[in-house]
C-alpha positions as CSV (number, residue, x, y, z in Angstrom):
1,X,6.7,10.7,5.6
2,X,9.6,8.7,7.2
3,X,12.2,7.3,4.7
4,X,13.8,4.5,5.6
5,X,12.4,3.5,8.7
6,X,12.4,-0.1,9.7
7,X,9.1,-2.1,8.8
8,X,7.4,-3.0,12.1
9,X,6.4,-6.9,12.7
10,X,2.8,-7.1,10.9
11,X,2.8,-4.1,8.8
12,X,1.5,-6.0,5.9
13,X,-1.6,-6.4,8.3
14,X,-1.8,-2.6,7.6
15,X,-2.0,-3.2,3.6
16,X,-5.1,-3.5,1.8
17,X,-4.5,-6.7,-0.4
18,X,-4.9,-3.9,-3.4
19,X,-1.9,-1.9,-2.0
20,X,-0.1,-5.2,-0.8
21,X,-0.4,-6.2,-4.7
22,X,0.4,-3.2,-6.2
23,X,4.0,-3.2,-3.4
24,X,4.7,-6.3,-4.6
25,X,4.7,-6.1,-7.9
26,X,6.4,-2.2,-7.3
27,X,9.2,-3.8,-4.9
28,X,9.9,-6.4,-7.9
29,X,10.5,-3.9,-10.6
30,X,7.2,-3.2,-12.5
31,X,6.2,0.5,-13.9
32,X,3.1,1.6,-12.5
33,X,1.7,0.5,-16.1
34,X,3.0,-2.4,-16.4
35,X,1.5,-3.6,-12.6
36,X,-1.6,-1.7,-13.8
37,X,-1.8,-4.3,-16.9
38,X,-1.5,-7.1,-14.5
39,X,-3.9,-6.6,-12.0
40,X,-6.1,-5.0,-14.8
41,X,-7.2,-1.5,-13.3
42,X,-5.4,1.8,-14.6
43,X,-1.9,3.3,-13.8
44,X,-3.6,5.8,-11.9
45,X,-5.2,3.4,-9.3
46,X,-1.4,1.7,-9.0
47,X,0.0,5.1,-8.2
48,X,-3.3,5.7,-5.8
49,X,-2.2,2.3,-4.1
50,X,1.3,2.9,-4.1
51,X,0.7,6.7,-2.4
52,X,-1.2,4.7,0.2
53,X,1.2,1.8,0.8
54,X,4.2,3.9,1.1
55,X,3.4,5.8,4.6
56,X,2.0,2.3,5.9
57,X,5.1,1.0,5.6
58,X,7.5,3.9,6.3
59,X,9.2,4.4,2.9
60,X,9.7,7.3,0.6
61,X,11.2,5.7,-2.4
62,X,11.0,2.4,-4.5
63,X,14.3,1.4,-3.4
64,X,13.0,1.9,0.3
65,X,9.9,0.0,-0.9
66,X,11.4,-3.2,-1.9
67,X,13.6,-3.1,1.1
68,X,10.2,-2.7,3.1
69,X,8.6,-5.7,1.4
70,X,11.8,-7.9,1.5
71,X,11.3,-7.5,5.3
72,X,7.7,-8.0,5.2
73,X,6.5,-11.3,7.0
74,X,10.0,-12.9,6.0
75,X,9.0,-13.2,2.1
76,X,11.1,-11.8,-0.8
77,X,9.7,-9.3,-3.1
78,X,9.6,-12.4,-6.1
79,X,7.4,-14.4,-3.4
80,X,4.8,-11.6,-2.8
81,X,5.4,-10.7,-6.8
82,X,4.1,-14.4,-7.5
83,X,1.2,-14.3,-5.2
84,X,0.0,-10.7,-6.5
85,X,-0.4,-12.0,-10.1
């Protein structure tokens, strides 16, 4: 896994909304359970989705993470945080 390297143009294309979601809400602050609440499945599909995401997008970390989606598509982490929920 690469840590740190620069979110390509269209990555969130490479997302499943799940993982997108789950990124979102990551990148913004949540705990696995407390994303799990909100989109209502268990922590252990968020950390499923998250295990996915992070590869896709080139990060090893949460910091790395809400970097990545900050640079996503030109949307903040609140924005995609809003849409997720």
């Amino acid at each position: 896994m690469t840590i740190g390297r620069p979110v390509e143009p269209g990555a969130a294309a490479d997302l499943t909304p799940d993982e997108r979601a789950a990124a979102a809400l990551a990148a913004a602050g949540l705990t696995n359970k407390q994303i799990a609440r909100r989109l209502m499945v268990s922590h252990h599909t968020v950390a499923a989705r998250l295990y996915q995401a992070f590869p896709k997008l080139g990060v090893g970390t949460r910091a790395a993470l809400r970097l990545a989606m900050l640079d996503l598509d030109g949307e903040t982490a609140g924005q995609l945080a809003s849409d997720a929920s």
